[in-house]
Structure formats: C-alpha cells, structure tokens
C-alpha positions, -999 to +999 in steps of 0.1 A: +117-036+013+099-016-013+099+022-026+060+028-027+067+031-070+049+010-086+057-013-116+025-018-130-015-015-126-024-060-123-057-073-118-071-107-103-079-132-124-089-159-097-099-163-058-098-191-036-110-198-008-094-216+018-112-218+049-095-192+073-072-179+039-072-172+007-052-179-025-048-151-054-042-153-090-028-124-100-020-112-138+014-089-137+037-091-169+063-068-153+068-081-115+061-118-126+092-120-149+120-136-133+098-144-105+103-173-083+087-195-055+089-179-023+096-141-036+079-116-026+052-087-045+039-060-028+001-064-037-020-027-028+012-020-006+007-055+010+035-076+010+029-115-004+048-142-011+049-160-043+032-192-038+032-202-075+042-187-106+033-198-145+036-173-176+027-134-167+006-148-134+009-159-102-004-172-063-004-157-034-022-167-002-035-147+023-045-154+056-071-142+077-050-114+098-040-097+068-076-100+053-092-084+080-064-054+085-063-044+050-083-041+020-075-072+005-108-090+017-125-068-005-108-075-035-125-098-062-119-114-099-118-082-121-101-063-092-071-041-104-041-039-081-011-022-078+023-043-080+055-036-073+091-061-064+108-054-037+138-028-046+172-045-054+200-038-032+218-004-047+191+004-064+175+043-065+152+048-039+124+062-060+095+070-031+106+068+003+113+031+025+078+006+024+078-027+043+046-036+028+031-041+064-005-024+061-008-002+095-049+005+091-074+013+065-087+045+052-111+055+023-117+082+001-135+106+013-134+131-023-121+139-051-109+176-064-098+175-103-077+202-116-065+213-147-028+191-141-035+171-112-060+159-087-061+166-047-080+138-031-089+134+007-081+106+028-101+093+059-072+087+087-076+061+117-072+080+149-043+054+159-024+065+131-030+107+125+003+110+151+025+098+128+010+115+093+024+153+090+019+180+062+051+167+033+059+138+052+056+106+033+025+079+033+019+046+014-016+042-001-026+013-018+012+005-018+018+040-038+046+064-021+029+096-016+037+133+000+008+146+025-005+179+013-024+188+044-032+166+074-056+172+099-073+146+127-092+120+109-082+127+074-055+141+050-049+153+015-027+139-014-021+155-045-018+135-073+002+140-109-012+124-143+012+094-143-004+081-108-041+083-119-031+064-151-007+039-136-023+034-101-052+022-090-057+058-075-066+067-109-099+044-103-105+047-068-141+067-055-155+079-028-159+054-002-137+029-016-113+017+008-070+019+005-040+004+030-024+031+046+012+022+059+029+053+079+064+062+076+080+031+098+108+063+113+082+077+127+072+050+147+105+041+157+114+069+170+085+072+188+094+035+206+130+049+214+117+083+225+091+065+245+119+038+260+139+069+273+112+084+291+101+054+310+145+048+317+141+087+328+114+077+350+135+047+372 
C-alpha cells in the first residue's frame, strides 16, 4: 500500500524490450536504498516489483496489461517519474490509501498559473467520473491529490509549489497523458451497495 507522497522525481535510464513486456532501468537514490529483490516501487502511481537492484538504480518489468492500461508504454530513456515505497506499517498516512493499481488514463487538458499555485484540468474516463467528487481524493501519476471541481469528463486539481518542483506534474503539458487511480472506498462501497440491492431483489 502507498500514500500517493512521493519520495522523489526518478528518471529512466534504460528500456528493454521483451517481446509481450518490458524491463525498466530506473535511477532513484531515495526508494532504491535498502531495496531488495522482489520489493515493490510505485512507478507514476504504478505498482512494480523490483526485478534487480545495483547502486541508486534498479529493474522492473512490465508486461503488456499494464502497458496498455497506463501510461507506462509511453515512457522512454530520459523519461522522469515519480517514485515512492510502499508505506511502512505504523507509519503517517501522508495522502490518502494508493494500491498502485492504475484504474484508466487521463491527460491534461490546461494549465492555470497563479501567483502561489497552479489549477490544472484533468480529462476523466466516463467509467470512472462516478467515483471522482469535488475534495474527495485522486492519485495522478501516483501523486495523492484533493479534486477542486469535478464535472463529467474532466476535473480540476490545484497544485502547491512543492508538487510542481518535486512531481512530475511540475513538467507535465497539455495533452500529456497521467494514471488516474480512484479512491478504492469508493468502489467498494459501490460493490457492497450493489450486492444488497440485487439480495433485496431475491
């Protein structure tokens, strides 16, 4: 489990293609200390296992599925990338709870700079605006974020200083894609509320 508060801003220093995969080298001084085969890094709010790890870098491979439902496929030697470990048991819940399982894509649709911070829009899959509200929580790019306004395809984040220069939110531009992972509460409850109705129904 993560917190959607990320350690640092990595980048990737190699890709490899593997047929129906692929296998990242990632630079990360921060999460890669301590790091060991088979932990895990949330990668862009992506969750990947630690294939191999030497100095301030590591492997991760990524097969196909989670190419093709997030924006990892796009990524590319150079790419910069958000890291985080997953929180330690007792630790401070920072953001809000992040299983680093991507629910859709969205992009940026613009950006709005202020004199303090910056409100930037989101594009939102129809299968997910249901569970996005106005100050409920969202993960994008792997960064634990409050919704400003939400409307049917699209909604609003407002970010602070520290996030543009510690996240890859900082970088990001119009039409440039980002994960989206929903609050997983929401969708639970709307499996249990969904499982009563149909028992209601019998």
């Amino acid at each position: 489990m993560f917190t959607g508060i990320v350690e640092e801003l990595g980048e990737i220093t190699a890709v490899e293609e593997l047929g129906d995969a692929s296998r990242f080298r990632l630079r990360g001084p921060v999460v890669t200390e301590g790091a060991r085969h088979g932990d895990s890094i949330a990668v862009n709010g992506v969750c990947l296992t630690v294939v191999e790890h030497e100095g301030d870098e590591f492997t991760a491979d990524v097969m196909a599925e989670t190419l093709d439902r997030s924006s990892l496929g796009a990524l590319a030697v150079g790419s910069r990338v958000n890291l985080e470990r997953p929180t330690a048991v007792g630790a401070r819940l920072g953001g809000h709870i992040v299983q680093g399982h991507v629910d859709g894509t969205g992009s940026i649709v613009e950006r709005k700079p202020s004199e303090n911070w910056e409100i930037v829009k989101v594009s939102l899959p129809a299968h997910l605006a249901r569970y996005v509200v106005e100050k409920g929580s969202i993960t994008v790019d792997g960064v634990s974020l409050t919704v400003v306004d939400a409307g049917p395809d699209y909604f609003t984040i407002s970010l602070i200083p520290t996030t543009l220069a510690m996240t890859t939110l900082g970088l990001k531009q119009p039409g440039d894609p980002v994960n989206l992972e929903v609050d997983v509460i929401a969708k639970y409850v709307e499996r249990l509320l969904g499982d009563r109705a149909q028992e209601a129904t019998k």
